[in-house]
C-alpha positions, 0 to 999 in steps of 0.5 A, spaced: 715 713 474 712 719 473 719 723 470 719 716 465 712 718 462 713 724 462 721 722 458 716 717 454 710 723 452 716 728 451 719 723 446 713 722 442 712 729 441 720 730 439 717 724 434 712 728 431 714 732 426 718 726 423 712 723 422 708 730 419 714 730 415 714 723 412 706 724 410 707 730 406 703 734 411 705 742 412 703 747 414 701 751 408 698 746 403 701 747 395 696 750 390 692 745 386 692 744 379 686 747 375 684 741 371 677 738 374 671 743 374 671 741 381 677 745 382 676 752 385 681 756 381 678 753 375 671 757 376 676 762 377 678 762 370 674 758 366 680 758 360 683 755 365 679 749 365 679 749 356 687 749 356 689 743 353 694 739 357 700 737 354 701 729 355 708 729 354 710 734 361 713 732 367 708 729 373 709 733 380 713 728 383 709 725 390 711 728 396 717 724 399 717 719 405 721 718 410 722 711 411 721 706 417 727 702 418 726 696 423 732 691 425 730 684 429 736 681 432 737 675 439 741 671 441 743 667 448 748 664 452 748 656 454 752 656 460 756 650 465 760 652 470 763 647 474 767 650 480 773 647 485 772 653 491 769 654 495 766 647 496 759 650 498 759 651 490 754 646 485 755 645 478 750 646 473 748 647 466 743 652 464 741 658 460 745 663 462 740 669 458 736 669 452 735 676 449 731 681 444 734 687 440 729 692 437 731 698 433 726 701 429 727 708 426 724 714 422 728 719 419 733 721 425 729 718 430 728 711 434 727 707 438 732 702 441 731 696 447 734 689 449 729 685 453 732 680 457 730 673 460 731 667 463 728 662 468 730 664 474 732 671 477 740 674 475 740 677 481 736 676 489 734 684 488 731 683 481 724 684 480 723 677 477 727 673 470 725 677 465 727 685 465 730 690 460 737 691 459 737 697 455 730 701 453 731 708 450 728 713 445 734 716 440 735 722 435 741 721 431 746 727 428 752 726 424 757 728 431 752 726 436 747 721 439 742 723 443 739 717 447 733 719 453 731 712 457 736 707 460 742 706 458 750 704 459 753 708 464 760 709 460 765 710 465 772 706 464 773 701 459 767 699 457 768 692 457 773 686 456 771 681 451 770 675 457 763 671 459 765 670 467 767 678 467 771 682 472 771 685 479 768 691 477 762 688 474 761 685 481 762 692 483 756 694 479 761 699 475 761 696 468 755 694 463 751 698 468 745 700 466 741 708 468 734 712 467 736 719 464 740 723 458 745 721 454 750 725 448 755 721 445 759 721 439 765 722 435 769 727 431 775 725 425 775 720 420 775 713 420 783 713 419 788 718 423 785 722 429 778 721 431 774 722 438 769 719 442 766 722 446 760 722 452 756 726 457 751 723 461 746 725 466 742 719 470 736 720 475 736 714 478 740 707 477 736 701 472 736 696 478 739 690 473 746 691 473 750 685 475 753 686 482 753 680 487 749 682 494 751 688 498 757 689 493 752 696 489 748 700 492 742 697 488 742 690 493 741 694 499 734 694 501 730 701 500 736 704 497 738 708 490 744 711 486 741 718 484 743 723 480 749 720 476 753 724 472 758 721 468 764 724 462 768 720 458 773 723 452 776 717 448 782 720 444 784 715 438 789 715 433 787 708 428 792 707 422 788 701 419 781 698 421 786 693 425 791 698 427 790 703 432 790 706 439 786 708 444 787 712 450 781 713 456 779 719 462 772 718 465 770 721 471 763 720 475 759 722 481 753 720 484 748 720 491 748 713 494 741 715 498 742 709 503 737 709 509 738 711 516 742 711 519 748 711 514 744 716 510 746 720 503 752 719 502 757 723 495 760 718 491 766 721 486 771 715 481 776 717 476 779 712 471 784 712 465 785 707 460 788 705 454 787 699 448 791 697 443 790 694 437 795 691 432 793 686 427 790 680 430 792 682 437 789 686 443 791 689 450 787 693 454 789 696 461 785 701 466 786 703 473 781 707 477 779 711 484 772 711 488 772 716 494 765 716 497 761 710 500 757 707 496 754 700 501 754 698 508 756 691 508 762 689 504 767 687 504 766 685 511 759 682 511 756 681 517 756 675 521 750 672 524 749 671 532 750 664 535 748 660 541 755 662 543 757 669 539 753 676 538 752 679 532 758 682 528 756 688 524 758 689 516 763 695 515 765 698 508 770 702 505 769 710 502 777 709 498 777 703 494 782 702 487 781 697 481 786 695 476 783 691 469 789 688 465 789 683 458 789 682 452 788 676 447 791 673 440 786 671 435 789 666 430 784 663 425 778 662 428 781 661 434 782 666 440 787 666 447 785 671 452 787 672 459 785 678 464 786 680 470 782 685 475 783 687 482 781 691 487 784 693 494 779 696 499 784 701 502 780 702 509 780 696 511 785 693 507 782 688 503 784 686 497 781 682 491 784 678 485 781 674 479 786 671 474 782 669 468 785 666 462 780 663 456 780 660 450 775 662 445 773 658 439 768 663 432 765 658 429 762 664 424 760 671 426 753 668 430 756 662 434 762 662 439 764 658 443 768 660 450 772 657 455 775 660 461 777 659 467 776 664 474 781 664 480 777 669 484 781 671 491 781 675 497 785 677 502 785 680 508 790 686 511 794 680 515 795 676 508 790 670 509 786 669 504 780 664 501 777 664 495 771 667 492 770 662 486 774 657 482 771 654 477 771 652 469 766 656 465 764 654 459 758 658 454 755 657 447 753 663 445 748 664 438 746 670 435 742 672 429 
């Protein structure tokens, strides 16, 4: 809490000579014109203060002022999901989350926040139904942004286009926000080569990722993911707004500090993809590697004693792989999607699929609807599996 405040006072004071700026205030004030006998270089020159003023010559321009740029945007996502498997599943109809933008700017420097709500908790270790997603003080540079707060970590792709999601956000590995430093930007033009880039630095995690329990380390009770470096390089070449190709490599590391007796443990990932655009048509593909155990019970969860069994404990994996395919077509206002991703836990074995085609409907740019359907398995080393999910999602998402 104490770094936080003392990210916010340095911010503020990064901001002050803007607003200095902006109110013409300097250092070394201008010279005053000798026009009134009050004025202290008129007493020093008396023929000063007799000299016609010719009506015709240009005024002094006003000191300009940096303008106060302020952009309101929202939106929320309503929600039903109807599921086959597993059959503890119950179906129901709510409002997924609703969502404030706020960005608001003087000169170079700004500050940006998403304030998140809904009526219950997204997730058991969620401090309650209403959090920030992303919340961070920005200085703006032709080649660089540099953002100081919480904000997206940007390993792998950044995202697949779909509502239900994929194993790697259940992970806690995408659209997972950290408190600490960001530098990203980009060098080319709009057409031909260009490159995006980002280096991070996080203290600690943002605790509001949307990992499923015991999948992060973020759901483990007392414990943190500290110390996140992440760097990714994105080489692109775009012919045309809706032709290009872009290709990925992101590393990132970072200290799981789980309680006794697990302890602290390093944690290494690495990932390369690509994404392609021609015209109407999209795909994607990513693969990536994680070295290091980050939690204490999956994919084995523990199993509660019985009157008739003892307790059975929770094991995890330190060498896992994570594959993410799909692409989508986009005809008229309508959009054909499907992705697959996967993960095979290599210690114990385990590995996990989700199918997942969609259909998707634009209405405008501020409405969309979206159909998709989730086939969620996991199977262990001897080949039986079950099923994580089944289900129909449907969602209505407005936004303004």
């Amino acid at each position: 809490m104490r770094a936080i405040v003392g990210w916010v006072w340095a911010a503020c004071l990064l901001l002050a000579p803007s607003f200095a700026r902006g109110q013409g205030i300097t250092s070394t004030p201008k010279p005053s014109h000798p026009t009134s006998p009050k004025d202290p270089s008129a007493a020093q020159d008396p023929g000063a203060a007799r000299e016609p003023k010719d009506p015709k010559a240009p005024k002094d321009p006003a000191p300009a002022k940096t303008p106060i740029k302020i952009e309101l945007h929202g939106g929320a996502w309503l929600f039903y999901y109807h599921p086959f498997q597993p059959p503890e599943e119950k179906e129901f109809l709510r409002m997924h989350v609703a969502h404030l933008n706020f960005d608001g700017s003087i000169g170079d420097f700004g500050m940006f926040f998403n304030a998140s709500v809904r009526d219950t908790r997204m997730r058991e270790f969620y401090e309650g139904p209403a959090w920030i997603e992303e919340g961070y003080f920005y200085y703006k540079h032709p080649q660089a942004t540099v953002k100081l707060g919480k904000s997206y970590s940007r390993f792998g792709l950044f995202w697949d286009n779909s509502f239900l999601g994929n194993i790697h956000f259940y992970d806690g590995i995408k659209l997972d926000p950290n408190y600490g430093a960001s530098v990203e930007g980009a060098l080319g033009k709009e057409k031909g080569f260009r490159l995006n880039y980002y280096g991070q630095y996080f203290l600690v995690d943002g605790r509001t990722n949307g990992s499923f329990l015991r999948r992060d380390t973020i759901s483990i009770p007392d414990a943190r993911r500290r110390h996140i470096v992440v760097l990714r390089a994105e080489p692109a070449y775009h012919w045309s707004k809706d032709t290009s190709v872009t290709l990925g490599v992101s590393g990132q590391y970072f200290q799981a500090d789980i309680p006794a007796p697990v302890g602290k443990k390093d944690v290494y990932r690495a990932a390369a993809d690509v994404w392609v655009n021609v015209g109407p048509v999209s795909a994607w593909a990513e693969v990536s590697r994680q070295l290091g155990q980050s939690v204490t019970e999956w994919p084995v969860p523990p199993v509660p004693a019985t009157a008739t069994t003892p307790a059975v404990p929770g094991r995890a994996s330190a060498r896992n792989d994570y594959l993410l395919v799909g692409g989508e077509v986009r005809v008229w206002k309508l959009v054909g999607r499907y992705n697959l991703s996967g993960v095979w836990y290599r210690d114990l074995g385990i590995r996990e699929f989700m199918h997942q085609p969609g259909l998707g409907y634009n209405m405008n740019d501020y409405l969309q609807f979206l159909v998709e359907y989730g086939h969620w398995t996991q199977h262990d080393a001897l080949g039986n599996g079950k099923f994580l999910d089944q289900s129909v999602a449907t969602t209505i998402h407005g936004y303004f």
